[in-house]
C-alpha positions in Angstrom: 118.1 -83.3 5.4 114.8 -82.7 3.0 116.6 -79.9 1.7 119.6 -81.6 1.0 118.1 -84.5 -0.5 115.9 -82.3 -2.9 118.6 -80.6 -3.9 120.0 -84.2 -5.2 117.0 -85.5 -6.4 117.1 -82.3 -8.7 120.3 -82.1 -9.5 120.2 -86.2 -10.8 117.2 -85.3 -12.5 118.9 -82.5 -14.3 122.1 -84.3 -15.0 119.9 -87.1 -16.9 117.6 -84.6 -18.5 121.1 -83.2 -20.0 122.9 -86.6 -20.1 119.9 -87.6 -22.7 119.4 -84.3 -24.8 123.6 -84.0 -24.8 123.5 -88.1 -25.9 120.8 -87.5 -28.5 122.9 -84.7 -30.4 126.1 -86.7 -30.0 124.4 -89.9 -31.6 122.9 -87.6 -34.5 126.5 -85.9 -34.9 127.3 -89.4 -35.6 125.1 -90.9 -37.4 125.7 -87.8 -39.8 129.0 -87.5 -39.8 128.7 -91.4 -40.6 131.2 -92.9 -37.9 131.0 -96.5 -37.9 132.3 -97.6 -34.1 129.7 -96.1 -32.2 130.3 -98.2 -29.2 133.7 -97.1 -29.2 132.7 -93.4 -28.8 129.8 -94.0 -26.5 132.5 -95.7 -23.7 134.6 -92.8 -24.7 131.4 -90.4 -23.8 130.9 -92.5 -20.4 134.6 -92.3 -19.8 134.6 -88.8 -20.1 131.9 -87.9 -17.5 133.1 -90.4 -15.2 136.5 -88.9 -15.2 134.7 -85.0 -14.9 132.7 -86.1 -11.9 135.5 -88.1 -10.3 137.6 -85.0 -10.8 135.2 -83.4 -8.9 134.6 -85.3 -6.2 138.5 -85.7 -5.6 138.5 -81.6 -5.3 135.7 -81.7 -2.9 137.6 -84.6 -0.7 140.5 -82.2 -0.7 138.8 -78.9 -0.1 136.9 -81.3 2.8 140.3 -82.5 3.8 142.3 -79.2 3.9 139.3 -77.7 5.8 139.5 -80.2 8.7 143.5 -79.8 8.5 142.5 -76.1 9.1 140.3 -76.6 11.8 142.9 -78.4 13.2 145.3 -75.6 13.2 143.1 -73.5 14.5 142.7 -75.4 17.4 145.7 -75.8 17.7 146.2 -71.5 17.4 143.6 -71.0 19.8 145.0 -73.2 22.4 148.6 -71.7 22.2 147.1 -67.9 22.1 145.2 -69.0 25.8 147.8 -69.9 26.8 149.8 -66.5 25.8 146.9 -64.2 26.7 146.0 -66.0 29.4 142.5 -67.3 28.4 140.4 -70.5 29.0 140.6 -72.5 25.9 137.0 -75.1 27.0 135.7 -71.9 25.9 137.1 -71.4 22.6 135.7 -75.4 21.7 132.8 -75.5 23.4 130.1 -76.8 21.5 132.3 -78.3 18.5 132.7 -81.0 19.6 129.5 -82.6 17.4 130.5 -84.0 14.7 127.0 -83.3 13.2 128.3 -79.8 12.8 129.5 -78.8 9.0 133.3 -78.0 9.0 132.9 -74.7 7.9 130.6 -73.7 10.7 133.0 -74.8 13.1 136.2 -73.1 11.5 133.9 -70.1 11.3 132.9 -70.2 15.0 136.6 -70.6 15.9 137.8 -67.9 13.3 135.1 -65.8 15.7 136.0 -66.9 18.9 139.7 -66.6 18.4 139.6 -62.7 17.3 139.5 -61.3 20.5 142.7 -63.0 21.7 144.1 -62.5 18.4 143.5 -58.6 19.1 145.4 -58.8 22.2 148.7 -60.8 21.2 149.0 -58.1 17.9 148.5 -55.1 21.0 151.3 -57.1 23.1 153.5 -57.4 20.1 153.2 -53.8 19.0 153.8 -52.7 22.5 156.6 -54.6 22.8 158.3 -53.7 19.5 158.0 -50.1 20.9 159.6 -50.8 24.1 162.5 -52.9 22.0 163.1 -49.2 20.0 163.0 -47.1 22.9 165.7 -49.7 24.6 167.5 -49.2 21.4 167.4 -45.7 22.3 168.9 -46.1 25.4 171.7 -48.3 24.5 172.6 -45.2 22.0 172.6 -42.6 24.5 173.5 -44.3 27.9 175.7 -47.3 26.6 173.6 -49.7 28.5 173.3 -53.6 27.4 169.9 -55.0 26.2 167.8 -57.3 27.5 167.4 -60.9 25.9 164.6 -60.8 23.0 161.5 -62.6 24.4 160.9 -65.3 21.6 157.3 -65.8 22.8 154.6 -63.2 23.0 155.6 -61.7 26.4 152.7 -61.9 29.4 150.9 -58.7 30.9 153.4 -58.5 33.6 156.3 -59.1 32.1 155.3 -56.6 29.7 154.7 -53.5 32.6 157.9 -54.7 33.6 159.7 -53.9 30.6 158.2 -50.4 30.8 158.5 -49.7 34.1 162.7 -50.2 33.3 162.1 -48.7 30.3 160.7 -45.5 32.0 163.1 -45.9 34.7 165.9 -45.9 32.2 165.0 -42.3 30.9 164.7 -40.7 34.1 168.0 -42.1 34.6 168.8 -40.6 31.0 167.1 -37.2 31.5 168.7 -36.7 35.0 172.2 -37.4 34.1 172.1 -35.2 30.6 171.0 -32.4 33.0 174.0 -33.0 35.0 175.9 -33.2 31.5 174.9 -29.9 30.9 175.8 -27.9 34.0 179.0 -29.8 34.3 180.3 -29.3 30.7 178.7 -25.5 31.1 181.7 -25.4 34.2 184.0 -27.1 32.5 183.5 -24.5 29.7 183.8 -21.7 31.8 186.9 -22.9 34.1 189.0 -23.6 30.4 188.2 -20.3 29.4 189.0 -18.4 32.7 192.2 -20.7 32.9 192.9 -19.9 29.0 193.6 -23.4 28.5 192.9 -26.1 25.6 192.1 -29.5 25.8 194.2 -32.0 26.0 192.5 -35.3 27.1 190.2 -37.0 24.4 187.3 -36.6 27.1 187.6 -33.1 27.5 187.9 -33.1 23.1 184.6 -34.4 23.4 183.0 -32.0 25.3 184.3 -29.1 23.2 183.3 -30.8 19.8 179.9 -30.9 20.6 179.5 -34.3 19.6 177.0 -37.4 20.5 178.1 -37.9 23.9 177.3 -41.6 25.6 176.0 -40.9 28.8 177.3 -44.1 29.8 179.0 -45.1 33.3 182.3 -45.0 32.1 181.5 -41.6 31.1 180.1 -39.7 33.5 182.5 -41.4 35.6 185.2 -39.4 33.5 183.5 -36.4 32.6 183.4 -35.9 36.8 187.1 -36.7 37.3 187.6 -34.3 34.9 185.3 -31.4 36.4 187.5 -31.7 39.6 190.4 -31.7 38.2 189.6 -28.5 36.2 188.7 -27.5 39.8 191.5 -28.2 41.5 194.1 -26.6 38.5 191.6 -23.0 38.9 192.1 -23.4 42.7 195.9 -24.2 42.6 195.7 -21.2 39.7 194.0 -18.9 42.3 196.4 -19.6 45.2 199.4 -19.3 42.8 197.9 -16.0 41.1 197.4 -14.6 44.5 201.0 -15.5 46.1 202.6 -14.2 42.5 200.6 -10.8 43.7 201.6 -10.9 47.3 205.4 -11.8 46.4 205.6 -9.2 43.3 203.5 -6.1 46.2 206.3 -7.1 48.7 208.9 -6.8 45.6 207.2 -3.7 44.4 207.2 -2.1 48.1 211.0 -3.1 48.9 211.8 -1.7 45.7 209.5 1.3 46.3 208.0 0.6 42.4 205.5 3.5 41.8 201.8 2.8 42.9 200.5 3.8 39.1 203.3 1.4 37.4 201.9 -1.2 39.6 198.1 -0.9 38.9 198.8 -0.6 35.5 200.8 -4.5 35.3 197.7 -5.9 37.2 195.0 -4.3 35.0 197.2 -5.8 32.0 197.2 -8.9 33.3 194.0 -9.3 35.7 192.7 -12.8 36.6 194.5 -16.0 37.7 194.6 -17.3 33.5 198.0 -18.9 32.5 198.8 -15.8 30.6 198.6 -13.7 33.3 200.2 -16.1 36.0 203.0 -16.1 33.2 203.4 -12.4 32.8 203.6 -12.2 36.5 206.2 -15.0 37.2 208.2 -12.3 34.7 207.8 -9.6 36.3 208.8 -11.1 39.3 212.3 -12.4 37.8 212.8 -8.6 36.7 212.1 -7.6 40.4 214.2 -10.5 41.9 217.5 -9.1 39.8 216.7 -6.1 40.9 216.4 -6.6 44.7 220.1 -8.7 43.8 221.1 -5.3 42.4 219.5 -4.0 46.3 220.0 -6.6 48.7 220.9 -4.1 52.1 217.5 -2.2 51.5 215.7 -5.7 50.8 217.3 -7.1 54.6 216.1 -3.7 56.0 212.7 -3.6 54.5 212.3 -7.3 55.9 213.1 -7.0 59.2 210.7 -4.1 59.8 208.3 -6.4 58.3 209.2 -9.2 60.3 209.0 -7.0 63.7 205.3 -6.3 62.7 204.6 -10.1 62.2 207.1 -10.5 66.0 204.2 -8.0 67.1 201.1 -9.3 65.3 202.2 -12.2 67.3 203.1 -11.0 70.8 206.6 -12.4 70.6 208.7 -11.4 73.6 212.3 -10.3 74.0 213.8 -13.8 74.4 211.5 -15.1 71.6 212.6 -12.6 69.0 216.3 -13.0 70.5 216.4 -16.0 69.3 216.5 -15.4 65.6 220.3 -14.2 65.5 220.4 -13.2 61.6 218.0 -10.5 62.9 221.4 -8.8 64.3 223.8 -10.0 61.4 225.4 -7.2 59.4 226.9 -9.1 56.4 223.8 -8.7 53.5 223.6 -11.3 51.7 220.7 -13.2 49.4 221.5 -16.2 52.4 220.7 -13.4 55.1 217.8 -12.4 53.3 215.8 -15.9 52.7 216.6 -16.7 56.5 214.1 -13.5 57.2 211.4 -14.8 54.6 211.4 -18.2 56.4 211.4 -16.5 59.5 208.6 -14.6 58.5 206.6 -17.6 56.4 206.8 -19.2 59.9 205.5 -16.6 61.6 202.6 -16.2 59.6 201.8 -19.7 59.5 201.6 -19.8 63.8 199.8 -16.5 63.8 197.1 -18.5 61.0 197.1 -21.7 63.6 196.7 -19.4 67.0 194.8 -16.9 65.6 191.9 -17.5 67.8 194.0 -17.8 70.9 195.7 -14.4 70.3 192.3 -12.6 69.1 190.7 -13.1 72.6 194.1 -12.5 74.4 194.0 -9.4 73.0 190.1 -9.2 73.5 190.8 -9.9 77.4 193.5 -7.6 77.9 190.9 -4.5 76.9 188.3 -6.2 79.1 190.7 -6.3 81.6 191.8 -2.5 81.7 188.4 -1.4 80.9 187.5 -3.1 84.2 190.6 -1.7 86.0 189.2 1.6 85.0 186.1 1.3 86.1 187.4 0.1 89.0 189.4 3.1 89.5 186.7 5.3 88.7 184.2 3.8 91.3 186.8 5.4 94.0 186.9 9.0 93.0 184.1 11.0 94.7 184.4 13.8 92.1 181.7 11.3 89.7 179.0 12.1 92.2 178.7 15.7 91.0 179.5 15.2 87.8 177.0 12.6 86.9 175.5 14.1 83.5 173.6 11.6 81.0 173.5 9.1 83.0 177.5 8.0 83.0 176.5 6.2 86.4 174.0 3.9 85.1 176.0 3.0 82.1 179.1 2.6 83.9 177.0 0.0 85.8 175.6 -1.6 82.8 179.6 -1.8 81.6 180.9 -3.3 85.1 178.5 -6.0 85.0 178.5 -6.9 81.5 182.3 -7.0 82.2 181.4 -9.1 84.9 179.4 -11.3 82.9 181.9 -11.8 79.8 185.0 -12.2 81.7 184.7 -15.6 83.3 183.5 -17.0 79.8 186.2 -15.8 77.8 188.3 -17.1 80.3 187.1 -20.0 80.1 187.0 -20.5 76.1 191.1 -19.3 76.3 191.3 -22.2 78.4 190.1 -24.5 75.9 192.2 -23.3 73.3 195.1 -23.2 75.7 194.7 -26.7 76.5 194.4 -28.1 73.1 197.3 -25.6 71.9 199.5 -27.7 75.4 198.0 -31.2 74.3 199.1 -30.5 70.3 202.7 -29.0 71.1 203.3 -29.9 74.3 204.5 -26.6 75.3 202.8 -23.7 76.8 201.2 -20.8 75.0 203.9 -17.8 75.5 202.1 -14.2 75.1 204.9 -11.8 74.9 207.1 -14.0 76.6 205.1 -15.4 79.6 202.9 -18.4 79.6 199.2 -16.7 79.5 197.6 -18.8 81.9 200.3 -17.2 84.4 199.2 -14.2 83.2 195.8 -14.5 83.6 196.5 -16.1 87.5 198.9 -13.6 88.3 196.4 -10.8 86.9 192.9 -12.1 89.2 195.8 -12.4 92.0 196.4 -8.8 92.3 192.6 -8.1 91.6 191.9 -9.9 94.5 195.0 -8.8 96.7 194.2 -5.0 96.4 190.3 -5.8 96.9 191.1 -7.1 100.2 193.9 -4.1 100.8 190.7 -2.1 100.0 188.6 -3.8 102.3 191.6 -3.7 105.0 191.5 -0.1 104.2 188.1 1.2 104.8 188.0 -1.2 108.0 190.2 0.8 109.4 189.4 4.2 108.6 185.4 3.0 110.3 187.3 1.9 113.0 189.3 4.7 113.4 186.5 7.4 112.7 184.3 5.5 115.4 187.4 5.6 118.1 187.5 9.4 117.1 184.2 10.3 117.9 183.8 7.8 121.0 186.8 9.8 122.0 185.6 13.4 121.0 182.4 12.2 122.8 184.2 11.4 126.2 186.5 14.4 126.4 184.0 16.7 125.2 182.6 19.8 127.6 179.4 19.7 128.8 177.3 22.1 127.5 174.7 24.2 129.5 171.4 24.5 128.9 170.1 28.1 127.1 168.1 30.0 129.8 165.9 30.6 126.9 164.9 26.9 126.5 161.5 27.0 128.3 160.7 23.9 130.6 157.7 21.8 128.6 157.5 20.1 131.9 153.9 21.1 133.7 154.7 20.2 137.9 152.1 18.9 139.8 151.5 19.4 143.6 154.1 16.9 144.9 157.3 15.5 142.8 156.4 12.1 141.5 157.6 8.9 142.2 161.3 7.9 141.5 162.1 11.9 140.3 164.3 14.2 142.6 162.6 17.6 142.1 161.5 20.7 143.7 159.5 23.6 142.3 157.5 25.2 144.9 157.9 28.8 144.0 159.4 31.1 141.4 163.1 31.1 141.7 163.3 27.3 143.8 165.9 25.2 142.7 164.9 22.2 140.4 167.1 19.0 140.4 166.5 16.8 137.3 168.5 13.7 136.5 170.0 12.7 132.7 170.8 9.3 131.6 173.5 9.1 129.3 173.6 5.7 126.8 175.9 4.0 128.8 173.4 4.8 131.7 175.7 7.0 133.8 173.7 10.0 135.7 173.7 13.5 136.1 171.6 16.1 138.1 170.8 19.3 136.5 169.8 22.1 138.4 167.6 24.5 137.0 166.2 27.5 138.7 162.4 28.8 138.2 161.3 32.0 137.0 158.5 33.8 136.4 158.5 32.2 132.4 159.7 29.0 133.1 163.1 27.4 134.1 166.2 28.7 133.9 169.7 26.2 132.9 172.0 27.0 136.1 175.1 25.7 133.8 175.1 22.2 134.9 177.9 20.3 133.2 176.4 17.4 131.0 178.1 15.0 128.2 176.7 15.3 124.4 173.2 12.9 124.8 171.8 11.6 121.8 168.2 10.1 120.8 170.1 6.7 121.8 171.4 8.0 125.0 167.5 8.8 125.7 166.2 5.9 124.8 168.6 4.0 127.1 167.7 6.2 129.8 164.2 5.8 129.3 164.2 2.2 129.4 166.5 2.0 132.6 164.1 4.1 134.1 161.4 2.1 133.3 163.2 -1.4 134.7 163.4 0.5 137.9 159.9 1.3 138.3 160.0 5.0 138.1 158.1 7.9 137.1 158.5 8.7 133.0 158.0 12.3 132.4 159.4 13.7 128.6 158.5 16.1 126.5 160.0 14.4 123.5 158.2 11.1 123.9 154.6 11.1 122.7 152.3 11.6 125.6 150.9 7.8 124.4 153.9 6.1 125.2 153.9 8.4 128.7 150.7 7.0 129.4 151.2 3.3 128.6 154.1 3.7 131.4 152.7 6.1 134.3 149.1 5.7 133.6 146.1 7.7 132.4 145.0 9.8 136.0 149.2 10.8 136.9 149.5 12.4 133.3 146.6 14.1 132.9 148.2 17.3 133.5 151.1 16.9 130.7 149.7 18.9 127.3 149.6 16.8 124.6 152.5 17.8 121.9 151.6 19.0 118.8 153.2 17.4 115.9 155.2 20.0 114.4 158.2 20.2 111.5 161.5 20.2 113.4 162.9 23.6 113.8 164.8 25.2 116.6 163.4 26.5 119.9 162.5 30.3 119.7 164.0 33.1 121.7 162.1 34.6 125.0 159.5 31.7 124.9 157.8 31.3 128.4 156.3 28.1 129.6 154.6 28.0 132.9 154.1 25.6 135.2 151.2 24.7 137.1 151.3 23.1 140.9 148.4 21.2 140.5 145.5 20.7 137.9 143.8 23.7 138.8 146.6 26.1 138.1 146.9 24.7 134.4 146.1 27.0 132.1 145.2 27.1 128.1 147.3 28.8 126.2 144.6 31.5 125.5 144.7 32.0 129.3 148.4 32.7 128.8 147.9 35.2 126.7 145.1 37.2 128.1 147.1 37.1 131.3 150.4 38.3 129.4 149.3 40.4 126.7 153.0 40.9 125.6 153.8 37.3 125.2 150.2 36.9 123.7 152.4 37.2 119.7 155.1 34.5 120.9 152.3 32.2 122.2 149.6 32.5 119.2 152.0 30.3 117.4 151.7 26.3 117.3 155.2 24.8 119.3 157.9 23.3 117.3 159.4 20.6 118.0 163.4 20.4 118.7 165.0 19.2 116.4 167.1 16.0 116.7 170.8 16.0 117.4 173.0 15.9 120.2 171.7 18.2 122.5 171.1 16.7 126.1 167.4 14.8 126.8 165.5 16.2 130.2 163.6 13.4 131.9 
């Protein structure tokens, strides 16, 4: 306030210091220039500066006016860009609300405070023009609608919104002009390999190369379009390829040379209209031919049709039943009965082909079993086993085994869908194949058990033959050269009828046959042993001496044996009554020898090592220095 009011102090005090000197130079202008009305010119002065100053306080009321009208408005600003940006307006005005404050330090501190948000709407408005040209964008290349203009500035949100669509929008756009590009890149390629031109205004498009609107409606159309071009190079595949079956079958009727014929479809290769057109001709010059040729046509196409009768196992009723088969009048009638007859064919072979495959797959299963089956009976494979053709026949047999029942099984299935779908059984040349398969594991099984039968009764017969032979065969004496290995002690032991007392006495001994029947065999004693007097005895086996051995030991009696091991001896008869029996030496089997002696001893005393033996016979002393064999296992008779 001092300030101020020294400023107007001087400011008065100039004025009057220039009011006075200005006043004096008027007044001397005047009083030389002589003007009489001074009064006049002195109100006129007055006027003047009254009017100058009043001038310029009226500019300073307006420039104070239009300065609160601005601070006004700029509260008014800085309230509506909170609100858009989101900020706290107290804070904008805080602290103006003094009125001792000077106008233009309060629109200067709002100008201030009010840049910040200022910044941010221009940032929101310039991001949002962007986004508004890249929509524009989209609308051109996708056809999509815009969004209603935000008249206000648009918030944070809504404005990562707007870009997350937009973004979203041009992935959308990028992902369906890479599916433009392969699909018009196969349209492309199926018009040329067709040889076709447009002919709808979307496929004109494409081959233009112009701006193509990826819209809805669009892709929608160019996809339709990609499957019909599709569809006509499928249907122009299948039409190429039965206009090349139908003009080979021509060609082969008509017996066209092979070189004529590679040479039309090198001309005209592929399935393009020009070449499904050239071959539609050829096939009219073929069809007046075969006209021209109808008998060889009829003949050609019934050996063709008995290939398809076979390919399908048709049997002699079946193939009866197509009576132009047997016609003689040639006619083009004649002949388009046999090409439906053999379309049908083909079509019921392509519906059962499965069925018929492992038919046929069964019926080498089948024999390759039989065969082995057959082989497994003939003897001959023994000795002829090279490579091992036993082991792999085996392997075979049970991988037969193994596959059999399951593809038995999966023909069932097909069978019984192929019943449900035509309600008639499956014929396989001529018989339904599930009788076939029965009637087929009928016979296995039939001659397995005539096999069976078979080798029952050849055991049982072979066993009645040698029960028989057994029975009715003649006894068979003893060799005298068979020395006893039986060493005799004083008296004859319990439960045995014996007597050796001197050389050349009489020895009884008993044999037990298996079925426990017995026989006394007298034997006569020497001076080297015992000699067989030719009793009569039935064929004994180890069986039959087993038997008798255990009768003997039911009934309590002495066990003496030169076959049973001298253990066994003693478990029966006891240690002190066998003490005289040598121990048998455990020998390889082999046949008794010739002029062997074996002596007997009365008592313990009179037993004598074999060393004795042979000091006391020096000419047996070579037949004795050898260990004893054995005797060999077999039917000979057993002496207990």
């Amino acid at each position: 306030m001092d300030c101020e009011s020294d400023v107007r102090s001087m400011c008065v005090t100039t004025l009057k210091e220039l009011c006075d000197s200005k006043i004096q130079e008027l007044f001397e202008i005047w009083g030389v220039v002589g003007h009489q009305n001074l009064d006049s010119r002195a109100n006129v002065v007055c006027k003047n500066v009254e009017a100058l100053l009043n001038d310029m306080v009226e500019e300073e009321t307006e420039f104070r006016n239009n300065l609160a009208i601005e601070i006004e408005e700029l509260l008014k600003e800085s309230a509506e860009l909170c609100a858009e940006v989101g900020g706290n307006h107290n804070d904008v005005v805080a602290g103006l609300e003094d009125n001792s404050i000077p106008l233009l330090q309060v629109k200067n501190l709002l100008n201030m405070r009010m840049e910040g948000y200022r910044n941010c709407k221009q940032q929101r408005l310039s991001e949002y023009e962007d986004l508004l040209r890249k929509e524009q964008q989209l609308v051109l290349s996708m056809g999509i609608k815009k969004k209603p203009k935000v008249t206000k500035l648009p918030s944070e949100e809504a404005l990562q919104e707007f870009s997350r669509y937009i973004e979203q929008k041009f992935d959308e756009e990028r992902e369906l002009r890479h599916q433009y590009e392969e699909t018009k890149l196969k349209i492309e390629e199926i018009t040329a390999e067709l040889g076709i031109s447009p002919n709808t205004t979307i496929h004109k498009m494409l081959v233009s190369d112009s701006q193509f609107c990826l819209s809805t409606e669009n892709m929608l159309l160019l996809k339709n379009l990609h499957q019909d071009m599709e569809q006509r190079l499928e249907e122009a595949k299948s039409v190429a390829i039965e206009l090349r079956e139908k003009l080979s079958n021509l060609w082969e009727r008509l017996h066209v040379d092979y070189a004529e014929r590679d040479l039309i479809f090198q001309q005209y290769p592929g399935h393009s209209k020009t070449s499904i057109d050239a071959l539609k001709a050829e096939i009219q010059k073929c069809e007046e031919k075969k006209r021209q040729n109808i008998r060889v046509f009829v003949e050609a196409i019934r050996e063709e049709l008995a290939s398809w009768w076979d390919k399908c196992c048709y049997g002699k009723l079946q193939r009866q039943q197509f009576r132009s088969f047997y016609s003689d009048c040639y006619t083009e009638d004649l002949l388009e009965l046999h090409e439906i007859e053999i379309e049908k064919l083909k079509r019921y072979f392509s519906e059962n082909i499965d069925i018929l495959e492992l038919a046929k797959k069964r019926e080498k299963l089948w024999k390759k079993m039989m065969d082995l089956d057959e082989r497994a009976h003939d003897p001959k494979r023994l000795f002829a086993n090279r490579g091992g053709q036993l082991l792999r026949e085996e392997k075979e047999r049970k991988a037969i085994q193994k596959d059999l029942p399951i593809l038995d099984k999966e023909l069932g299935c097909l069978l019984d869908t192929y019943e449900s779908k035509h309600n008639v059984p499956f014929l396989y040349d001529g018989t339904d194949l599930r009788d076939i398969i029965k009637s087929k594991w009928e016979d296995f099984q039939k001659k397995k058990e005539e096999e069976k039968l078979a080798r029952k009764k050849g055991k049982d017969h072979t066993l009645a033959e040698k029960t028989l032979s057994a029975t009715k065969r003649k006894n068979v004496a003893t060799p005298a050269s068979v020395p006893s290995k039986v060493c005799k002690s004083s008296g004859p032991p319990s439960g045995a009828s014996s007597t050796a007392s001197s050389t050349g006495s009489k020895v009884v001994r008993r044999i037990f046959d298996r079925r426990g029947n017995v026989e006394n065999r007298v034997t006569t004693r020497t001076k080297y042993g015992f000699r067989n007097r030719g009793v009569q005895s039935p064929e004994a086996s180890y069986t039959d001496f087993q038997y008798g051995l255990e009768k003997r030991s039911a009934d309590q009696e002495m066990v003496r044996s030169s076959v049973v091991p001298s253990r066994l001896l003693k478990e029966r008869n006891g240690q002190n009554e066998l003490a005289c029996i040598k121990e048998r030496v455990a020998t390889p089997a082999k046949p008794p020898r010739k002029n062997s002696v074996t002596r007997s001893c009365t008592n313990l005393s009179e037993f004598r090592t074999p060393q004795a033996v042979r000091k006391a016979s020096p000419g047996l002393s070579r037949s004795r220095s050898a260990p004893r064999l054995a005797t060999a296992r077999g039917h000979l008779p057993i002496i207990i």
